[in-house]
MMTF fields as JSON, N, C-alpha, C and O atoms, coordinates in Angstrom:
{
  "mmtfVersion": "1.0.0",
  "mmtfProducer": "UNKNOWN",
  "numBonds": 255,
  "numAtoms": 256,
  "numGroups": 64,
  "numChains": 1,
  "numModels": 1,
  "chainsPerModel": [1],
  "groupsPerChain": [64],
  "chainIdList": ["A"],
  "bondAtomList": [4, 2, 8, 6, 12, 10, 16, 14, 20, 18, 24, 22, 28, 26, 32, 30, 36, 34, 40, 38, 44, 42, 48, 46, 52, 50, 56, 54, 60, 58, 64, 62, 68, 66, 72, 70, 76, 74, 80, 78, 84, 82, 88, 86, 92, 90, 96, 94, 100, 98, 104, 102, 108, 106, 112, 110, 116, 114, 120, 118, 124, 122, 128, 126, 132, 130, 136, 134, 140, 138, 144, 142, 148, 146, 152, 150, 156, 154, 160, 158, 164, 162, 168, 166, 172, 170, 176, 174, 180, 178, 184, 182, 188, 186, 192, 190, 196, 194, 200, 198, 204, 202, 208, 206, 212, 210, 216, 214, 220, 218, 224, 222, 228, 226, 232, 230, 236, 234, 240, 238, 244, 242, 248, 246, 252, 250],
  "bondOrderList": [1, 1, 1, 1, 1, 1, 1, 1, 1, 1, 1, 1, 1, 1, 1, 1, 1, 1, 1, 1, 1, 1, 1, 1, 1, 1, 1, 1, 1, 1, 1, 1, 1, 1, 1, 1, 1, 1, 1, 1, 1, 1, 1, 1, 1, 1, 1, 1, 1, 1, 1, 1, 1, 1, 1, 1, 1, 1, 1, 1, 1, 1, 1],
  "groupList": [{"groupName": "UNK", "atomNameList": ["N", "CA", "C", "O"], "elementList": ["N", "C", "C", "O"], "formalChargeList": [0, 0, 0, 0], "bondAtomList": [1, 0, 2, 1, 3, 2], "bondOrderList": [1, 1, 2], "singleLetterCode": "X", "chemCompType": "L-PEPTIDE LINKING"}],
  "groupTypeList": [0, 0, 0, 0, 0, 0, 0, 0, 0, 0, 0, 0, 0, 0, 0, 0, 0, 0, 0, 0, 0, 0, 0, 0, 0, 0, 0, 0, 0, 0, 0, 0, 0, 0, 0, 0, 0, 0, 0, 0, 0, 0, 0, 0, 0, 0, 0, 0, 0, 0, 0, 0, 0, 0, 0, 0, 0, 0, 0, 0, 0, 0, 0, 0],
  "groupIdList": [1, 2, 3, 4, 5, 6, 7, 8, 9, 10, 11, 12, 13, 14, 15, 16, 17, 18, 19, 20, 21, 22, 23, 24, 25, 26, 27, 28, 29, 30, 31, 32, 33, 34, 35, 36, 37, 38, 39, 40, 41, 42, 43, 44, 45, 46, 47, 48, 49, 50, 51, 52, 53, 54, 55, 56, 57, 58, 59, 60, 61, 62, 63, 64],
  "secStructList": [7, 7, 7, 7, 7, 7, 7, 7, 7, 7, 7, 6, 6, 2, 2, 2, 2, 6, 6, 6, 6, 1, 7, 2, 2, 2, 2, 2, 2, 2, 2, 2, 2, 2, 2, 2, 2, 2, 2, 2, 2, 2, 2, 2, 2, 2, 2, 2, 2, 6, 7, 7, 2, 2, 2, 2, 2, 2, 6, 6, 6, 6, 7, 7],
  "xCoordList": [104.883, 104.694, 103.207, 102.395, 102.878, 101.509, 101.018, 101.652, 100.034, 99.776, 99.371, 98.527, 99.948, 99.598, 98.132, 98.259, 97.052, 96.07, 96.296, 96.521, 96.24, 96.415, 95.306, 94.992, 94.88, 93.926, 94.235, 94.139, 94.827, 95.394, 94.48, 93.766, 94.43, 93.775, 94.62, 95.625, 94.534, 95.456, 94.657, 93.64, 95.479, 94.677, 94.853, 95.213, 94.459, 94.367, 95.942, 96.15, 96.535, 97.537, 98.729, 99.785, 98.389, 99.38, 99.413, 100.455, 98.206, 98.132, 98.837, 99.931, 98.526, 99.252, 100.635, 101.21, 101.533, 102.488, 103.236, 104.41, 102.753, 102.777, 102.927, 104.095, 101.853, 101.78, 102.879, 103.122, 103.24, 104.299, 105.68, 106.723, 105.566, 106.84, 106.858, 107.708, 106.255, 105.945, 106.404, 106.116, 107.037, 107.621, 106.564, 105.519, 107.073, 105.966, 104.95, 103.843, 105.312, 104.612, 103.9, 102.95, 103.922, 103.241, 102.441, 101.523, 102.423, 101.295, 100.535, 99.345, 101.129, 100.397, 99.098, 97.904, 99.456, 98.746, 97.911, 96.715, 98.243, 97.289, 95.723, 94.547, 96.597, 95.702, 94.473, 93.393, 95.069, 94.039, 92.956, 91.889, 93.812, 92.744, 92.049, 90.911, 92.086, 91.016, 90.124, 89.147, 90.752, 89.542, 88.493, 87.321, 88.915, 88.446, 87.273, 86.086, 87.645, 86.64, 85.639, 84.665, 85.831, 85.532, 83.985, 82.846, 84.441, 83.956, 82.586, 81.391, 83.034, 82.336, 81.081, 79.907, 81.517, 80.942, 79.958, 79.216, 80.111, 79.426, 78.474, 77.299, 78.972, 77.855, 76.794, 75.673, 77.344, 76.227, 74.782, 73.624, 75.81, 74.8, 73.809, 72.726, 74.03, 73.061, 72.18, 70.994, 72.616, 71.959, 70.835, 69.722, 70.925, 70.431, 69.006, 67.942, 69.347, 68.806, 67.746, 66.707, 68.025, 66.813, 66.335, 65.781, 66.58, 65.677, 64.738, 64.779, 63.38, 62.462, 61.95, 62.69, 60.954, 60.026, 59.663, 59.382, 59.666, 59.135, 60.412, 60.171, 61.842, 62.947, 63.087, 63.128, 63.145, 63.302, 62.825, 63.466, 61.583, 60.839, 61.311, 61.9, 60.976, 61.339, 62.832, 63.036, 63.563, 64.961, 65.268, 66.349, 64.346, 64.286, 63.635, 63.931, 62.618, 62.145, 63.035, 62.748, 63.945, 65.031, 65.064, 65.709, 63.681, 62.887, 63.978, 63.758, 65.22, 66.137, 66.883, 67.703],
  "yCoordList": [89.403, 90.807, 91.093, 90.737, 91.782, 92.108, 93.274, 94.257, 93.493, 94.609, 95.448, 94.916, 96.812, 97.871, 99.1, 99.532, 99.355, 100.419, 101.143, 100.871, 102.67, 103.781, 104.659, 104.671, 105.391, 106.433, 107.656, 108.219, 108.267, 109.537, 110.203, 109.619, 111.617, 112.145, 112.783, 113.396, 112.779, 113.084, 113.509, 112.961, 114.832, 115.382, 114.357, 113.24, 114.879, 113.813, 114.7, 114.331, 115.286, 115.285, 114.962, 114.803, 114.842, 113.77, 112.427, 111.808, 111.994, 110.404, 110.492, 109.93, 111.099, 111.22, 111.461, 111.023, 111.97, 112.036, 110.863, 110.733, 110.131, 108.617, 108.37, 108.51, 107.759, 106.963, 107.376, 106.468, 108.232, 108.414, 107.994, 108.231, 107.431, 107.471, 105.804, 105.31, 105.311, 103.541, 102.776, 103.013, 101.985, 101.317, 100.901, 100.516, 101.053, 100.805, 99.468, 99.695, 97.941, 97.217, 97.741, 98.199, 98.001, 98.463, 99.529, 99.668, 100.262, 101.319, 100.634, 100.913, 99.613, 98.71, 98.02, 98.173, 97.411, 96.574, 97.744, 97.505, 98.634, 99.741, 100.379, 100.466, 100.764, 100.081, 99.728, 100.264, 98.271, 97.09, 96.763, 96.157, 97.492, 97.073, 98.67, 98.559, 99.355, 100.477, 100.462, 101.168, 99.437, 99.69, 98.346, 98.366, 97.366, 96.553, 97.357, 97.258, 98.036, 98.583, 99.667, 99.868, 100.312, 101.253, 100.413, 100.871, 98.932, 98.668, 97.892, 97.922, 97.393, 96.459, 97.737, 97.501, 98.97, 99.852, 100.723, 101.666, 100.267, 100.982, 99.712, 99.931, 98.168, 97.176, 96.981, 96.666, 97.276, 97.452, 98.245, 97.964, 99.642, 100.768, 100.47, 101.051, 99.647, 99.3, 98.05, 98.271, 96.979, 96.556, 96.957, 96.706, 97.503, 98.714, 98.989, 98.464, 100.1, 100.937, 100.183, 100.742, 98.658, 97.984, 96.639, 95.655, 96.794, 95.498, 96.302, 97.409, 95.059, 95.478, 94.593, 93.614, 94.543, 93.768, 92.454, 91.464, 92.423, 91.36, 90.146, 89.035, 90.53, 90.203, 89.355, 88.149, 90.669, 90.033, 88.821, 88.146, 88.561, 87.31, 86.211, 85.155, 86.637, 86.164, 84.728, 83.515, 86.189, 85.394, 84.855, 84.286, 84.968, 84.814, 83.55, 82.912, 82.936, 81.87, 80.585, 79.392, 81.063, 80.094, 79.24, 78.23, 80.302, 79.506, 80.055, 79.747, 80.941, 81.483, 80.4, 80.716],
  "zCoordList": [113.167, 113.515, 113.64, 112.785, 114.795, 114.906, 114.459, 114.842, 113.728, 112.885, 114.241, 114.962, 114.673, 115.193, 114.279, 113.133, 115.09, 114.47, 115.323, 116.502, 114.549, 114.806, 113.899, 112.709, 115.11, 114.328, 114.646, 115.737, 113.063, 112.821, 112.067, 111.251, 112.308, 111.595, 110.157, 110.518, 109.44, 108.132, 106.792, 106.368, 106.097, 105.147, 104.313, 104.686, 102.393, 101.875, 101.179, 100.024, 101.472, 101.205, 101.665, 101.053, 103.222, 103.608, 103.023, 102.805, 102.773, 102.878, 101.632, 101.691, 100.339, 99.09, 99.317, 98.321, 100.179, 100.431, 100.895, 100.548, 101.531, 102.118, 101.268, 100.908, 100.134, 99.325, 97.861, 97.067, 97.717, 96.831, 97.263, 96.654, 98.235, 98.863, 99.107, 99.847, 98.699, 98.658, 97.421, 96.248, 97.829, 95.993, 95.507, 96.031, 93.878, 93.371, 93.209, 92.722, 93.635, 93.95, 94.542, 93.907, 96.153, 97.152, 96.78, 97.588, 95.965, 94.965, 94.263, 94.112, 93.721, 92.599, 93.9, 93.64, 95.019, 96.024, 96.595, 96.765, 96.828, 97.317, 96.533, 96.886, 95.189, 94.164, 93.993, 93.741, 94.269, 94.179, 95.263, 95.355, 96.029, 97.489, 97.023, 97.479, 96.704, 96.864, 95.447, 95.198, 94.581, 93.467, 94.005, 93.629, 94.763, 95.119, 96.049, 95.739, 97.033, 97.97, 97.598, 98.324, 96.582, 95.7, 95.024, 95.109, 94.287, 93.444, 94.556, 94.261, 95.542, 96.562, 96.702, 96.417, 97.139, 98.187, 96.803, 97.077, 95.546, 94.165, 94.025, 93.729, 94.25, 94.412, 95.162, 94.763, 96.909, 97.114, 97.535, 97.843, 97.3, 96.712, 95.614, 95.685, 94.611, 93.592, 94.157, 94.406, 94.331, 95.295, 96.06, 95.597, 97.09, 97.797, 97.371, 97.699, 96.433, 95.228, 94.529, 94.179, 94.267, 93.789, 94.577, 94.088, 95.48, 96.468, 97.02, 97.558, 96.632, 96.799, 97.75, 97.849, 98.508, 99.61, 98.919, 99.594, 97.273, 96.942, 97.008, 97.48, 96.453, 96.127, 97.651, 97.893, 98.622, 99.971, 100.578, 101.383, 100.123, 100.992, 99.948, 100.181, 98.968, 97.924, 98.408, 98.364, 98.877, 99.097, 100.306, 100.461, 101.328, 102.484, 102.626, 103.636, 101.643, 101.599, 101.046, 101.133, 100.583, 100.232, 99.147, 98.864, 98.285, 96.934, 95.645, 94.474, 96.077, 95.114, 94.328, 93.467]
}
């Protein structure tokens, strides 16, 4: 089966409506993929936040 994308526009109370309506594995997997993306997108905001010019060449020189 080929995954179909669709871009809907949807409150966040629809999508909550969706998602209550999903067994609960499939809540459990939903989950996971959003604390996963959550946690990625809080990493590399910090990241970010402390690279500095020195870090960069630093790491760019391949002396890491």
């Amino acid at each position: 089966m080929n995954p179909t994308q669709y871009q809907l526009s949807l409150s966040f109370e629809q999508v909550l409506s969706l998602v209550k309506q999903l067994r609960e594995a499939d809540k459990l997997k939903l989950s996971e993929a959003l604390s996963k993306d959550l946690l990625n997108s809080k990493l590399t905001h910090l990241l970010q936040a402390f690279k500095t010019d020195e870090l960069s060449s630093f790491r760019d020189k391949s002396e890491f």
